[in-house]
Structures are given as structure tokens and as C-alpha cells.
DRENKOLTOR-174725 format. One record per residue (C-alpha): x, y, z. Coordinates in steps of 0.001 Angstrom, whole numbers, padded with zeros to 6 digits, always signed. Layout:
<rs>
XYZ...
</rs>
This chain:
<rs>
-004200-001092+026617-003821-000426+030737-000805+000827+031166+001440-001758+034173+003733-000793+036464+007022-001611+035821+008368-002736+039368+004941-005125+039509+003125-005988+036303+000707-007236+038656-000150-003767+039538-002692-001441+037051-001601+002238+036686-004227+004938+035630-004615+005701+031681-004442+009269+030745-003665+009348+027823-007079+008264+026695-008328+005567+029086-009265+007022+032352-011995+008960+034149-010298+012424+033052-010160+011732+029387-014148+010732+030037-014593+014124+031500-012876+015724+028923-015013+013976+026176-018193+014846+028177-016769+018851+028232-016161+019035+024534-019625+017847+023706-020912+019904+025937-019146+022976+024205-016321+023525+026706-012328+022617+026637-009506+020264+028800-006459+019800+028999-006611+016042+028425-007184+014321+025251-010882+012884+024799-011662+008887+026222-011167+006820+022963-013375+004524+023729-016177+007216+023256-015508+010339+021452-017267+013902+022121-019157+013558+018891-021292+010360+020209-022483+012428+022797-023257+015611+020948-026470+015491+019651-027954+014610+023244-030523+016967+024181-029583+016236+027952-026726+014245+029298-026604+012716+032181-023114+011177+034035-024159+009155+036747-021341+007902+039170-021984+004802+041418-019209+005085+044426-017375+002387+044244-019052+000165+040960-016081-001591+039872-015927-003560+036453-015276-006776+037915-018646-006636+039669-020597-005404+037109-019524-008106+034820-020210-011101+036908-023906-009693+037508-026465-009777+034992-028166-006688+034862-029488-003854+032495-026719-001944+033509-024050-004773+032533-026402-004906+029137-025504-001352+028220-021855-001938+029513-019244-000049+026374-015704-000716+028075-013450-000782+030918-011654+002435+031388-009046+003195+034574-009673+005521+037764-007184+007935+038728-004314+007689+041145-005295+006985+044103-007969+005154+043282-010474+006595+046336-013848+008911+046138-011522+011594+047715-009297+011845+044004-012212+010893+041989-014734+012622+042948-013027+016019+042200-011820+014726+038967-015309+014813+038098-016128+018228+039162-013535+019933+038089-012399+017687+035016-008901+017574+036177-006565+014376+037189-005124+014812+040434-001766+016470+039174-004354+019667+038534-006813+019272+041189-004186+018265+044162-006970+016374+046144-004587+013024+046711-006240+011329+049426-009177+011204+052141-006481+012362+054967-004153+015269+053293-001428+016810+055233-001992+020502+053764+000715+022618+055061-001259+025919+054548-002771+025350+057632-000491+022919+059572-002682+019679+059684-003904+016775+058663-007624+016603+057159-010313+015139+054645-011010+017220+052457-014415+015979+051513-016281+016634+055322-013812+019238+055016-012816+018823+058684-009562+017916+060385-008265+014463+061133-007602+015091+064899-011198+015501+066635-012750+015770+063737-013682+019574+063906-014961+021285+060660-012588+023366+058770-014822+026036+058101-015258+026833+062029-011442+027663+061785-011975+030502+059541-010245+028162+056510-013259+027384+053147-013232+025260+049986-012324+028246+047935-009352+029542+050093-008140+026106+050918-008527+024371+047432-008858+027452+044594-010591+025180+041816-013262+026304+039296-015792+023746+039169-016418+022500+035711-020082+023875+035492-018530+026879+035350-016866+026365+032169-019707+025190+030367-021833+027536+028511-025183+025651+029157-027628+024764+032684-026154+022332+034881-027696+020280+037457-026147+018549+040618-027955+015781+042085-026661+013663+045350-028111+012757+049025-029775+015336+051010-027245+015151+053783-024116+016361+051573-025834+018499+048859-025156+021534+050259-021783+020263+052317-019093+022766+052708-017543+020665+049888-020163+020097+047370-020993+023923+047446-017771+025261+046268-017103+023028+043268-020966+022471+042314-020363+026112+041324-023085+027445+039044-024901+024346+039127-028409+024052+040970-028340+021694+043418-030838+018468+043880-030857+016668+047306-032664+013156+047421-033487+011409+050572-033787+007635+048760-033237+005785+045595-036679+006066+044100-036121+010072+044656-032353+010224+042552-034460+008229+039631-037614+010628+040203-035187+013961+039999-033106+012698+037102-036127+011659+035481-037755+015279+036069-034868+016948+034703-034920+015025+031463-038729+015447+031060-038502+019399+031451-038395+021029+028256-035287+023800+029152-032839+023742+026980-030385+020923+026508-028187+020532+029801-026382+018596+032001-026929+016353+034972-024437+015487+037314-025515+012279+039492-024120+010325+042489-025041+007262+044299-022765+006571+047326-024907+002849+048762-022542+000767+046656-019494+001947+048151-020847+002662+052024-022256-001377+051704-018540-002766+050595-017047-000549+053008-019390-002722+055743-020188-005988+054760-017785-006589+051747-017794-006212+047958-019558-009708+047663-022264-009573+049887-025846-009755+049672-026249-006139+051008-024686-004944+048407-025676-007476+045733-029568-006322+046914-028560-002546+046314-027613-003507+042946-030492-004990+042016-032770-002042+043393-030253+000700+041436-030289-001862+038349-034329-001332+038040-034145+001994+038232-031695+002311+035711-033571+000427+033523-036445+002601+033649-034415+005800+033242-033072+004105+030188-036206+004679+028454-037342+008240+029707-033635+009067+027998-034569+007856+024941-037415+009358+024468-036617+012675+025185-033590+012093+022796-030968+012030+025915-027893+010240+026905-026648+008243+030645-023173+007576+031178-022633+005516+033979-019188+005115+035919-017716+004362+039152-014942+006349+041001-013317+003119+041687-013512-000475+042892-013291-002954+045920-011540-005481+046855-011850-007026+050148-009575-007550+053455-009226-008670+056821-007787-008087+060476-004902-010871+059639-003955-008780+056451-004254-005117+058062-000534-003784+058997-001063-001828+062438+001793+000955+063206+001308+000343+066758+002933-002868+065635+005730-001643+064648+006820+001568+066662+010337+001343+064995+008745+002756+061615+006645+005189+063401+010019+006855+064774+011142+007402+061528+007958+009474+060545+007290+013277+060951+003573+012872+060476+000898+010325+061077+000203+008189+057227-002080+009750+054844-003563+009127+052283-005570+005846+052153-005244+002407+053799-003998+000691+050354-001920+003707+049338-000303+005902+051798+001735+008830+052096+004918+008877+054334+006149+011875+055810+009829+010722+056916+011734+012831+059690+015115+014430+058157+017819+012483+058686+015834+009629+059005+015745+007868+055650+017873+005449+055388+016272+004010+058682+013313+004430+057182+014052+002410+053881+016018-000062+056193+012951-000707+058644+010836-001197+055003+012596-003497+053982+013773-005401+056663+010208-006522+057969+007949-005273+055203+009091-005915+052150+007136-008595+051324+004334-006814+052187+004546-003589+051120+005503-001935+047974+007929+001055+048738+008432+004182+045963+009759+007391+046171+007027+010347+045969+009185+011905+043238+008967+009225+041226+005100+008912+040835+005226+011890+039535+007909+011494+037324+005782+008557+036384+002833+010578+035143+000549+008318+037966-000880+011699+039350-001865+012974+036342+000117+014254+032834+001225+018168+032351+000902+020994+034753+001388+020078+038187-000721+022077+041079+001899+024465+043520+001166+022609+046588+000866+018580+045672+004927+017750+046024+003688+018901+050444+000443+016770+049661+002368+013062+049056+004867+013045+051179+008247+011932+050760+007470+008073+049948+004471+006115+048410+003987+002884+050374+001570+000525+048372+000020-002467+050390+000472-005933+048071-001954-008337+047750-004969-007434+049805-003338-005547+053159-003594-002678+054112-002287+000114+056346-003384+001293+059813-001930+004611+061793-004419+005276+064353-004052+008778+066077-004849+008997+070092-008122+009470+070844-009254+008756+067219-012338+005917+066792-011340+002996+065299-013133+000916+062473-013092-001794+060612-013608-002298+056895-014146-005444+055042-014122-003566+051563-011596-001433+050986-010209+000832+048147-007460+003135+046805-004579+000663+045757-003666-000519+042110-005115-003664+041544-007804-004217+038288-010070-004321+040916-009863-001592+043060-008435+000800+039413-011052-000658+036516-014239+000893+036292-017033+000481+034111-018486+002885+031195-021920+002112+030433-023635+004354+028315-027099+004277+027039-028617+004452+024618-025661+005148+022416-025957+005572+018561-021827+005610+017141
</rs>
């Protein structure tokens, strides 16, 4: 059952305890002979995947269960069960989670701007560049390894790993350091993922696995919406080629998973919350919001809280949920066990969660600003309910 939050039932808080993306990665590393922290997904146990000769886990940015199941497709066909993203439910959390197997509380990645105090600024971590002017991290001397200090799953598992994802961030700054020991496939299209995927199943070195990502899903929602026909045409064209891989799996005895980092739901500019609008909240803050626009992080000046709270709830209570950073993670929302040394810098001192479909805006000076229809990162089913599809499966 998908665990609710308890000041909004409304709201759908990640599963680890067997229901999320970690406990999927954790199934997919005990198959694949190695160990995690995190108990197995229930919904599909290491020993249905065990006796695939390759296995592939294919993520689809931003393929929420709520679309797949209101489009018929192949894809919906082979669809096993719902299972929950992580907190925050964004590519920037996610996508870690899958390469190093780790929620959050582990991997400390908690949002696509992070204040990291190592080096005094705000930045993304996955262009791995700073927020102001947008400059790369790694022509200020700082790198992946120093910055972050993960080991990438594929270098826990005691068998060939392959990474496959679009030519322009295969060998990113990013993708390098936690694709690890894991060669490295850049596609410029579709048709070329399928064509690589399907290569790698065909060859006849020994059993392996194949790490896939398809980002058109989530850059279309970001653009037109969730429900549009640009994105609704992308399904279609990743749907066929699914199908297709379907059978080149079975018959080289192989397995696809299929999952999403998270989902969409979509906005507008009457529902967006602008800081400049309200320069008596800014005041209160040390440091710009990070995070995401449905879940972000607020750095409060000392002395300043009970201003801060005030302001909240004065003129945005009704529109924004307001918790205490300490409390997520007394909450087990970041993860469940060890907690990484830096995230209590990396979420700030309060945890302010848009309702409804709003979001928040806190534009630096000089920064570009752009609009998104689709959004993503927040705690509704869903932006937090993903879909498992997994074929062919034999329980």
C-alpha cells in the first residue's frame, strides 16, 4: 500500500520499504549477484529476474503510471504494477538512485539546484555547472568524484555492464563518473537506442546488463504538456519499438524492465508563485530556493524564522504546504538508514511543497527565464507513481 502523508492524505510519500525505485534497484542487484541496503521490490523479487541471460532496465524520463494506463499500448500490455519514485520526485534524485542503487538519504543528490556548501554555491548537479551563469563545475577545478564520492553500481556487480543514453550526455561530466566500469553507448535517435539495445542482446558475451534511458517523454511535457499530441506521438514511436525489442528479448532468453523516474502533472502562469511577488519572504531567506519548482528548499536567515513561518502562513498557506527539513527526515521521505554527511546543508532549513498544481519561482538576476507547462518533483500520484513493466516475465 502507498504510504500518505499524514498532514495531507492527499499527498503520496515514496515506499521504501518495498515499493519504490530503490527496492527495484536492489532486486535488479541481487539477481545480478551483487548486495543493497534496501529490501528487494515485492512486487518482483530477484529470483524472477535471475535466470535472464541479459537484463535490460530501461527508464523513460518522466513515464508516469497515470499515462501509461490511459494509453493502449504494448508497453501498457506488459504493465506488472505501480511502484513510487523517490523524494523529490525529479530526474535529478532519480536518476542517481539508479546508478548508484541508493535512495537519496545515501546518494545526497536532492534536487536539480543544490546549495552544496563545499564549494559555496548553488548548482545542478546533472550539467554539473553552477546556477549563476551557468559555468561548468569542472572548469573550477571541482569533479563528480570530489564533489559527490559515489561508487556507481556497475562497479559492484561482478558481470559486463552497458550504459546506453543520447550522444550529447554519454560522456557528460556526470554520466562518466557514476557509469563507472560500464562501457558507454551514445545514440543520436530512437531507432538507434532500439538498434544498440537490440545489438547488445544479440551478442553472445556473457550474460550482462544494460542500462537504458530515454529523456523525449519528459523534455515534450516539460514543453507542450503531459497531454499533448507531441508527446502522445513520442509514445507511440517508443511503444513500436518496444514492441519489437520485446521479441529479440525473448529469444535470446532476456529480460526489459521498464520504469520512469517520475511523472507530470501540468501548470500554468495563474498557478506559478513568483518571489518577486512577494519580496517580504525573500527577506527572510539566506539563499535563493532550491530544489525544484513543486518542492523547494528554504534557506532561512538566522533570526529570521518566525517571520518566515509568519509570512507562510499569512499569505500562503493555502497555497503552500510548509514542513520543517528535520522532519522529512525524521519521516524516512529521503530515504531509510544511513544518512550521507552533507544532506542536512543540502535541504535547507524548511520543505515548502506547492498544493494542488502551483508551483514555485525564484529567479536569480541575469538568469533566463522559462516556462513549463509540465512540471515535476511534488507528491501527487501523478507526479510520485511510476510504472513497472517488465517483459517477458515467467513468476
Amino acid at each position: 500500500m502507498t504510504p500518505k502523508s499524514s498532514f495531507d492524505p492527499a499527498l503520496t510519500l515514496p515506499d521504501y520499504r518495498g515499493g519504490s525505485l530503490v527496492n527495484l534497484m536492489s532486486s535488479l542487484t541481487a539477481a545480478l549477484g551483487g548486495s543493497s541496503p534496501y529490501a528487494p521490490l515485492t512486487a518482483l523479487p530477484p529470483e524472477a529476474l535471475a535466470d535472464a541471460r541479459h537484463l535490460v532496465l530501461l527508464v523513460v524520463d518522466g513515464l508516469g503510471h497515470d499515462y501509461l494506463i490511459s494509453h493502449d499500448s504494448v508497453l501498457r500490455q506488459h504493465l506488472h504494477s505501480p511502484l513510487t519514485s523517490v523524494f523529490p520526485s525529479t530526474t535529478a534524485s532519480a536518476i542517481p538512485t539508479f546508478l548508484t542503487g541508493l535512495a537519496p538519504q545515501q546518494h545526497g543528490l536532492t534536487g536539480w539546484h543544490m546549495y552544496f556548501r563545499e564549494i559555496g554555491a548553488i548548482a545542478a548537479p546533472l550539467p554539473f555547472r553552477l546556477r549563476a551563469g551557468r559555468r561548468s563545475l569542472h572548469h573550477a577545478g571541482v569533479t563528480p568524484a570530489t564533489l559527490f564520492d559515489l561508487t556507481p553500481l556497475y562497479d559492484r556487480l561482478p558481470l559486463p555492464c552497458h550504459v546506453v543514453s543520447p550522444q550529447h550526455i554519454i560522456h557528460s561530466d556526470f554520466n562518466a563518473a557514476l557509469s563507472g566500469k560500464a562501457t558507454r553507448h551514445g545514440y543520436a535517435s530512437l531507432d538507434e537506442m532500439f538498434a544498440l539495445i537490440t545489438e547488445l542482446l544479440r551478442h553472445d558475451a556473457p550474460r550482462s546488463y544494460i542500462h537504458a534511458y530515454w529523456p523525449q517523454h519528459d523534455s515534450l511535457a516539460h514543453e507542450y504538456g503531459i497531454h499533448s499530441p507531441q508527446v502522445a506521438e513520442a509514445f507511440t514511436a517508443l511503444d513500436a519499438g518496444f514492441a519489437q525489442l520485446v521479441n529479440v528479448a525473448r529469444d535470446s532468453g532476456s529480460r526489459i524492465v521498464v520504469t520512469a523516474d517520475h511523472g507530470f502533472i501540468d501548470t500554468s502562469a495563474e498557478e506559478t508563485i513568483d518571489l518577486d511577488d512577494h519580496p517580504g519572504l525573500r527577506e527572510t531567506l539566506l539563499l535563493p530556493l532550491c530544489g525544484e519548482p513543486r518542492m523547494s528548499y528554504a534557506y532561512v536567515r538566522a533570526g529570521r524564522e518566525a517571520q518566515f513561518e509568519q509570512y507562510m502562513r499569512e499569505q500562503l498557506a493555502d497555497r503552500v504546504h510548509v514542513l520543517k527539513s528535520e522532519a522529512i527526515l525524521q519521516q524516512g521521505w529521503l530515504g531509510l538508514g544511513e544518512v550521507h554527511p552533507a544532506l542536512h546543508d543540502r535541504i535547507g532549513d524548511y520543505v515548502l511543497i506547492p498544493r494542488g498544481r502551483a508551483i514555485l519561482r525564484d529567479w536569480l538576476k541575469g538568469e533566463e527565464r522559462h516556462t513549463h507547462i509540465g512540471v515535476h518533483g511534488g507528491l501527487s500520484a501523478a507526479e510520485m507513481i511510476v510504472p513497472l513493466v517488465v517483459a517477458p516475465l515467467h513468476l
